[in-house]
TIFI-344592 format. One record per residue: residue number from 1; y, x, z of N, C-alpha, C in turn. Coordinates in steps of 0.2 Angstrom, whole numbers, plus 5000, padded with zeros to 4 digits. Atoms other than C-alpha are relative to their C-alpha. Last residue first. Layout:
BEGIN
[dogu NUM [Y X Z] [Y X Z] [Y X Z]]
...
This chain:
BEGIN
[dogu 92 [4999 4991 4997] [5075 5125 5112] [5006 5004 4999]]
[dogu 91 [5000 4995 4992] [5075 5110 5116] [5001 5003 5000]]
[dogu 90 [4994 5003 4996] [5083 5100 5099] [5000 5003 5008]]
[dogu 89 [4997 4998 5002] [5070 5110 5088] [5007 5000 5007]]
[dogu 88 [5000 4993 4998] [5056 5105 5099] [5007 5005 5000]]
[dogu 87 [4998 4997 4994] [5061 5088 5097] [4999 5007 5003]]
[dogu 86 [4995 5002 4998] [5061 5087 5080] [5003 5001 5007]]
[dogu 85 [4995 4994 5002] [5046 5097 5077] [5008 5000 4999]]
[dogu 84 [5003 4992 4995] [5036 5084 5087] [5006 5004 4999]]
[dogu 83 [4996 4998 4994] [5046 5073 5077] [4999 5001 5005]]
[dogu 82 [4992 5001 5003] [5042 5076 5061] [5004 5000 5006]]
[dogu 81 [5000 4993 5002] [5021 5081 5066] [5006 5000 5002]]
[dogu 80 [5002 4997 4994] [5022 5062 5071] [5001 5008 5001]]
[dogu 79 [4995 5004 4995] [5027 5055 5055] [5001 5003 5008]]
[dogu 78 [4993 4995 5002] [5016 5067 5047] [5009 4998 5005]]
[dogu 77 [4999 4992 4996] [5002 5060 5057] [5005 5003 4998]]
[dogu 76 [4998 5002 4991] [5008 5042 5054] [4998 5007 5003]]
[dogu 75 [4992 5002 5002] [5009 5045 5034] [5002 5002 5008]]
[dogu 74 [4995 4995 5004] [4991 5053 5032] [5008 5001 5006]]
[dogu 73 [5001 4995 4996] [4983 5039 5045] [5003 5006 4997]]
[dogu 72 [4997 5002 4996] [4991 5025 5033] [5001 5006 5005]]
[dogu 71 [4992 4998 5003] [4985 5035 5018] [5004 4998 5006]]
[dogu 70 [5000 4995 4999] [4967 5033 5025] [5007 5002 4999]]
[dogu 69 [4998 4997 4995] [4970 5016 5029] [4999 5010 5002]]
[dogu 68 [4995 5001 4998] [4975 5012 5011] [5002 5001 5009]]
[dogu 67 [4993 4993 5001] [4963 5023 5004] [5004 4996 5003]]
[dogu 66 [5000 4989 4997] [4950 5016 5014] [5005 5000 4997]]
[dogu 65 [4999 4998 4993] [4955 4997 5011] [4998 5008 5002]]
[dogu 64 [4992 5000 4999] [4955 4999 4992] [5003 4999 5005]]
[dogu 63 [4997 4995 5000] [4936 5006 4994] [5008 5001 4998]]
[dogu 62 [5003 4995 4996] [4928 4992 5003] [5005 5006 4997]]
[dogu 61 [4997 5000 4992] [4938 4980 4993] [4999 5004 5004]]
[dogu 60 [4992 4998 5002] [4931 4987 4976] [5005 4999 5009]]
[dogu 59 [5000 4994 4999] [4914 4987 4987] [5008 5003 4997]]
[dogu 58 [5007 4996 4999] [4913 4969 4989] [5004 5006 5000]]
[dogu 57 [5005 5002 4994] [4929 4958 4984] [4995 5006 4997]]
[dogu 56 [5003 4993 5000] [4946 4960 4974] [4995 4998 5007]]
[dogu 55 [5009 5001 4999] [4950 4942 4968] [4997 5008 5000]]
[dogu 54 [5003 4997 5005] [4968 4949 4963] [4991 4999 5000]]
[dogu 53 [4998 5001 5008] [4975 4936 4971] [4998 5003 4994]]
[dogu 52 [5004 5006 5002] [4966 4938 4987] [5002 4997 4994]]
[dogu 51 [5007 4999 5003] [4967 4958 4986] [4999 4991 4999]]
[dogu 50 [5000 4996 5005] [4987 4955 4987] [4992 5000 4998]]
[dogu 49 [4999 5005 5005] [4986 4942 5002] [5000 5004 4992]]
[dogu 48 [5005 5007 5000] [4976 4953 5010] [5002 4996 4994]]
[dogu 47 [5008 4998 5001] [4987 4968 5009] [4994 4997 4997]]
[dogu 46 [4999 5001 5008] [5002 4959 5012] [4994 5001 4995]]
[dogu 45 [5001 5008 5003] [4993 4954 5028] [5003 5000 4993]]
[dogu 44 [5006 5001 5001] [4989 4974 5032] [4999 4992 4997]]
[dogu 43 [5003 4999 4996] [5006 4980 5030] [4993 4998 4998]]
[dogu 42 [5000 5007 4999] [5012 4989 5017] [4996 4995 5004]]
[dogu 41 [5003 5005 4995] [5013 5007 5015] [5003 4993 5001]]
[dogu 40 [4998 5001 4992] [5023 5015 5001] [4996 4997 5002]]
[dogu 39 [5003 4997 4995] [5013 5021 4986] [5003 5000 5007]]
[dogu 38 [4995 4993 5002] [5024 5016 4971] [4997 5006 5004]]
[dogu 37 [5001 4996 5005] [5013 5002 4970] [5003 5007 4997]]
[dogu 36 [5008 4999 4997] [5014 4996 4987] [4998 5006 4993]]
[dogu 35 [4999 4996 4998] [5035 4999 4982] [4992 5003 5003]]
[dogu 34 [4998 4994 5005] [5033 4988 4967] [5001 5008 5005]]
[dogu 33 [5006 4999 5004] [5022 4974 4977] [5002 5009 4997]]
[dogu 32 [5004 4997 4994] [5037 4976 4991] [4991 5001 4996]]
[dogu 31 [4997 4995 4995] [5052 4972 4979] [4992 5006 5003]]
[dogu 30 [5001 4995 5006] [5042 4959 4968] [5001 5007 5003]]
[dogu 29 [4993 4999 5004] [5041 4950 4985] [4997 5004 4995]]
[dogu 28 [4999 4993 4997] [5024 4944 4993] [5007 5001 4994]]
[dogu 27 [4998 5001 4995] [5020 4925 4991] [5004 5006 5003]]
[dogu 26 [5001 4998 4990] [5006 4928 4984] [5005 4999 5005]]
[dogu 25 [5007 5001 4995] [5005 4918 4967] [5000 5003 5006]]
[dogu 24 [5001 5005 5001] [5024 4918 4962] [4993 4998 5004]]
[dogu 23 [4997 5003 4994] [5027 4936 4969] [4999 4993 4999]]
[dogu 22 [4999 4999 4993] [5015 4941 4957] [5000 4999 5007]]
[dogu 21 [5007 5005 5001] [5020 4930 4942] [4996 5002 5007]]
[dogu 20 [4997 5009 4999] [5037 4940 4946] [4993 4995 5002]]
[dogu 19 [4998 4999 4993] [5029 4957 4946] [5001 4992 5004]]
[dogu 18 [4992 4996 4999] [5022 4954 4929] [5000 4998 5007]]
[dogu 17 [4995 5004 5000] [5003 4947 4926] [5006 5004 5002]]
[dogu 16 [4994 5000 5004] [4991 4956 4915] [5005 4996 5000]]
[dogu 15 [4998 5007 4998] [4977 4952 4927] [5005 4998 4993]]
[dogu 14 [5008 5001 5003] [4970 4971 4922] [5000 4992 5000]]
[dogu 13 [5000 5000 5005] [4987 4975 4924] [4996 4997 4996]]
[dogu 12 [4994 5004 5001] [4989 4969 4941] [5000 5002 4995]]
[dogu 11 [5004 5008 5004] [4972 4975 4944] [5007 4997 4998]]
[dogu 10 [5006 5001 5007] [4977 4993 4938] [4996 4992 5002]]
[dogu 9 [4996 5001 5007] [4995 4994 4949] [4992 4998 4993]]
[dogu 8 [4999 5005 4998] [4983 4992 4966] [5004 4998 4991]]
[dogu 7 [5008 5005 4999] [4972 5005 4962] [5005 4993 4999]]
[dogu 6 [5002 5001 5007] [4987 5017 4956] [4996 4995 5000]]
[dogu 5 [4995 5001 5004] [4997 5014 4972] [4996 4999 4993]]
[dogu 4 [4997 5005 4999] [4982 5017 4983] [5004 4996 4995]]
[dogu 3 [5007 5006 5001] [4978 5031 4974] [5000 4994 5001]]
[dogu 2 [5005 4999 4999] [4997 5038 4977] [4992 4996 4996]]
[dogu 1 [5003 5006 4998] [5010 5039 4966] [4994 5001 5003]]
């Protein structure tokens, strides 16, 4: 699980609402909170409306957007590495 993922799973705990209750307040699937929280990327309006439910403001918001765009940059360079080395593969 990433950082991201952990941050996000401890206000939905700290809230002490279920997935459903969740998807109820934001609007965001149960499916797509459980995989934010798994540590897949999500995009940035899910993001939003997830911090607006959990009233995540000032500096906690300041540092659950870095990890979420640092893990984005992570993902897209790996992403990028994958088929670099995919096409290489396929030239040579």
């Amino acid at each position: 699980m990433s950082l991201f993922g952990k941050e996000l799973k401890k206000y939905r705990a700290k809230h002490g609402w279920t997935l459903r209750e969740v998807q109820g307040r934001s609007g965001v699937s149960r499916q797509t909170v459980l995989r934010a929280e798994a540590g897949e990327l999500i995009s940035l309006d899910v993001l939003l409306k997830l911090f607006s439910i959990y009233d995540v403001k000032g500096k906690s918001k300041d540092k659950l957007m870095a990890h979420w765009v640092n893990e984005s940059i992570v993902r897209a360079r790996a992403t990028r590495r994958r088929k670099t080395q995919a096409v290489a593969r396929a030239t040579a």
